[in-house]
C-alpha positions as CSV (number, residue, x, y, z in Angstrom):
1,X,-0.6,22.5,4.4
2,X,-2.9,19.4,3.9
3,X,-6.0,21.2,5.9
4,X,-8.7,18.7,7.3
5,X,-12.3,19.1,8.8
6,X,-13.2,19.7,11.0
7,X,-10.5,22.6,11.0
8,X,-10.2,24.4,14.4
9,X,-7.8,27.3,15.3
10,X,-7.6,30.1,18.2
11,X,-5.9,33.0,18.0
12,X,-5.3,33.4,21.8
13,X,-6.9,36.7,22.0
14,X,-10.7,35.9,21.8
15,X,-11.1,34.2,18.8
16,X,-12.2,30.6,17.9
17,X,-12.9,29.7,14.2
18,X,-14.2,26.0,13.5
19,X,-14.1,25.0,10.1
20,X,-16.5,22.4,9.5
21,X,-15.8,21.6,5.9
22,X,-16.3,22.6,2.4
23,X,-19.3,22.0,0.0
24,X,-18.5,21.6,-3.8
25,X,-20.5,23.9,-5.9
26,X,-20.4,24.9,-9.7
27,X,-19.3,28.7,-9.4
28,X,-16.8,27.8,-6.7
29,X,-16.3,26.3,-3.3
30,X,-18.1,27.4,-0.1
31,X,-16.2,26.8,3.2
32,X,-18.6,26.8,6.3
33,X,-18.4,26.8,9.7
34,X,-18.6,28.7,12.9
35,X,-16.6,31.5,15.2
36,X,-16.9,32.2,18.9
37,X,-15.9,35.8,19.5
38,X,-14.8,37.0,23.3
39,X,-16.8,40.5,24.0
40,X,-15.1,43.0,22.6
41,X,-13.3,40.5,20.2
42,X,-13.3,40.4,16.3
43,X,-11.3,41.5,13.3
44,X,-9.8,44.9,12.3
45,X,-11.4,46.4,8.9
46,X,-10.0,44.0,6.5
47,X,-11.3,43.1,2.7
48,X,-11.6,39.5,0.9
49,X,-11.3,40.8,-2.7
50,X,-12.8,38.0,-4.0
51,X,-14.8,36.2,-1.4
52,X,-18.2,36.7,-0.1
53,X,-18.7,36.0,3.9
54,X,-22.1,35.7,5.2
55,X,-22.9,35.4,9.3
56,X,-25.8,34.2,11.2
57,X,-25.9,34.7,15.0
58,X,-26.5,32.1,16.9
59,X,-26.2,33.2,20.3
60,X,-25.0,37.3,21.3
61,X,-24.5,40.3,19.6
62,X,-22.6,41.2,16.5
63,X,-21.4,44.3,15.8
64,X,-20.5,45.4,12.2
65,X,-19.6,47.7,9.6
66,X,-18.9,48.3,6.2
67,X,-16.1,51.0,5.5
68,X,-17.4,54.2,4.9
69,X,-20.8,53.7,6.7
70,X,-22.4,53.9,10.3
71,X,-21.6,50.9,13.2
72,X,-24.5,48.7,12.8
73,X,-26.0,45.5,15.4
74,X,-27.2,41.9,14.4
75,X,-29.0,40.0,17.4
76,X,-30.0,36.2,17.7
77,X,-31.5,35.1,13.9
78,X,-30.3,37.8,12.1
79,X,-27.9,37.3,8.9
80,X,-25.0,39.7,7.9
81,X,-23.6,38.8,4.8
82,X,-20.7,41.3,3.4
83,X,-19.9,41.0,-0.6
84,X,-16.4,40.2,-2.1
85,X,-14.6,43.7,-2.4
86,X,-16.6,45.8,0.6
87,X,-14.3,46.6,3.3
88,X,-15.9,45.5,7.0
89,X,-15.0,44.4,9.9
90,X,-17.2,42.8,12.7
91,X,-17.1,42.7,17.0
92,X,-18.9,40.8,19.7
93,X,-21.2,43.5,21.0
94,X,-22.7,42.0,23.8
95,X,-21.6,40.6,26.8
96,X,-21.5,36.6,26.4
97,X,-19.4,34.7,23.6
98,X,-20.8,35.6,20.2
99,X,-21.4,32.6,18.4
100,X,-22.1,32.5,14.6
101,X,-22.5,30.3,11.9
102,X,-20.5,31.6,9.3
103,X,-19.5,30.6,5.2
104,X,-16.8,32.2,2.7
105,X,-17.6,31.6,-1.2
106,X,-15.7,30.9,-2.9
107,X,-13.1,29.2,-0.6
108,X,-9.8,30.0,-2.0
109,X,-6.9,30.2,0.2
110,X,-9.1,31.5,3.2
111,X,-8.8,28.4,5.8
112,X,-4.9,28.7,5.2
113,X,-4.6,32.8,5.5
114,X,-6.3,32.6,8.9
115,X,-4.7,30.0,10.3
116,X,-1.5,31.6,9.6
117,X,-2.4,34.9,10.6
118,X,-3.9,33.6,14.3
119,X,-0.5,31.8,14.4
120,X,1.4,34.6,13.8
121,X,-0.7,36.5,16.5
122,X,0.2,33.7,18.8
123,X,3.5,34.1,18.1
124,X,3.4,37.9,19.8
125,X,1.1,37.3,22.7
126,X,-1.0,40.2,21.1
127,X,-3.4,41.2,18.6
128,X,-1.3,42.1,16.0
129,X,0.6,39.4,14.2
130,X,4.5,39.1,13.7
131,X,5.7,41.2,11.9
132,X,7.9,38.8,9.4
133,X,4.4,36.7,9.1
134,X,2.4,39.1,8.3
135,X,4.9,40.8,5.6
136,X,5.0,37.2,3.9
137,X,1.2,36.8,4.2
138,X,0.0,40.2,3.2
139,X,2.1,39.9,-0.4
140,X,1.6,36.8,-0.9
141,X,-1.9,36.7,-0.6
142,X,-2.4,40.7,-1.8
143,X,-5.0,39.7,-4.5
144,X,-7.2,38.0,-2.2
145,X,-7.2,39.9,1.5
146,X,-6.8,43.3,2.9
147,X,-5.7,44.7,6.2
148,X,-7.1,47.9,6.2
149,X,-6.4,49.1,9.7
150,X,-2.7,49.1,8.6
151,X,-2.0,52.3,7.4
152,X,-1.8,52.6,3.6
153,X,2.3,53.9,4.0
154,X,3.1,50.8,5.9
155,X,0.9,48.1,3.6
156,X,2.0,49.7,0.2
157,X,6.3,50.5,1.5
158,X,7.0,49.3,4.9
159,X,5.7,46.0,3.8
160,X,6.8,44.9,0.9
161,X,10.6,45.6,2.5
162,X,10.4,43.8,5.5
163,X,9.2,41.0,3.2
164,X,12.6,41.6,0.9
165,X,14.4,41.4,4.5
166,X,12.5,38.5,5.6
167,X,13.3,36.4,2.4
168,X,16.7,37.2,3.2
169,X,16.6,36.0,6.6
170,X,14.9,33.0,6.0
171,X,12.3,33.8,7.8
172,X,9.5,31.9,5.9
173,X,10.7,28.2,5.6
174,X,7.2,27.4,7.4
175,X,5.3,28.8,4.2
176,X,6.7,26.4,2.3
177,X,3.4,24.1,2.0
178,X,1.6,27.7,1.6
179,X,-0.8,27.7,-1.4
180,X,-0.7,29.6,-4.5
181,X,-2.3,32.8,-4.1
182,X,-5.5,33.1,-6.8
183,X,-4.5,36.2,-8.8
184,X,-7.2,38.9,-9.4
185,X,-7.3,42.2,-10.9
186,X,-5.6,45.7,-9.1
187,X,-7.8,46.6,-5.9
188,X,-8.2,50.2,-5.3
189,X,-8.3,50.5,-1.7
């Protein structure tokens, strides 16, 4: 997938990512851009095992937190940044579109995993992503992302065999352009 910026996807469901484009430093790519979030909207508790992510609100309420720890707010100004590794996931908390200026560093593989995944949540009409898609991305990409809402039995068994099934199908002929996955050391969550 030849991506382009500006990059914009929409998951149907509340979510609006623009990708503005990508700005070449010496210890690794940063990709930044900006998210409208529906109240009530945002991302399960996920992890980017090697990316840091950084937020400021521009307009509404975030709601945040990092596994393990108390819900926390961000207002108007305010800057959340979450480091590579630390579980979190994040919510409008107000009642208007969030809107956020946002960055991942270093880039990676992150502008193609989330355009797959809202396109697999398209796919559905729902939240949660179809289920061959999400078997393909969540192995493929294992050393970089985390979906930790998924219980452990299903991401570590259930998983990895629809995957088998799914390359037996040939379910995932639309991955073919899909990057290489940067490989990392074992994760322990």
């Amino acid at each position: 997938m030849n991506i382009t910026y500006p990059h914009k996807i929409e998951n149907g469901h509340g979510e609006t990512l623009i990708f503005q484009g990508l700005i070449r430093e010496a210890d690794g790519d940063r990709v930044y851009g900006e998210n409208f979030v529906a109240p009530g909207s945002g991302p399960p508790m996920h992890v980017h095992w090697l990316q840091d992510e950084g937020f400021t609100v521009v307009r509404g309420k975030i709601g945040y937190q990092i596994q393990g720890q108390p819900e926390q707010y961000a207002a108007e100004g305010d800057t959340i940044v979450f480091k590579r590794g630390e579980a979190h996931r994040f919510w409008n908390a107000g009642t208007e579109t969030l809107h956020c200026k946002a960055w991942l560093k270093p880039a990676n593989t992150i502008v193609y995993f989330l355009t797959a995944i809202f396109n697999a949540q398209k796919k559905t009409g729902t939240t949660k992503p179809e289920v061959f898609d999400v078997a393909y991305l969540l192995t493929r990409y294992a050393s970089e992302y985390d979906m930790l809402e998924i219980p452990r039995l299903v991401r570590k068994v259930v998983i990895p065999i629809v995957y088998r099934l799914g390359r037996l199908l040939n379910k995932y002929e639309h991955f073919r352009e899909a990057p290489a996955a940067i490989q990392a050391t074992d994760h322990t969550l």
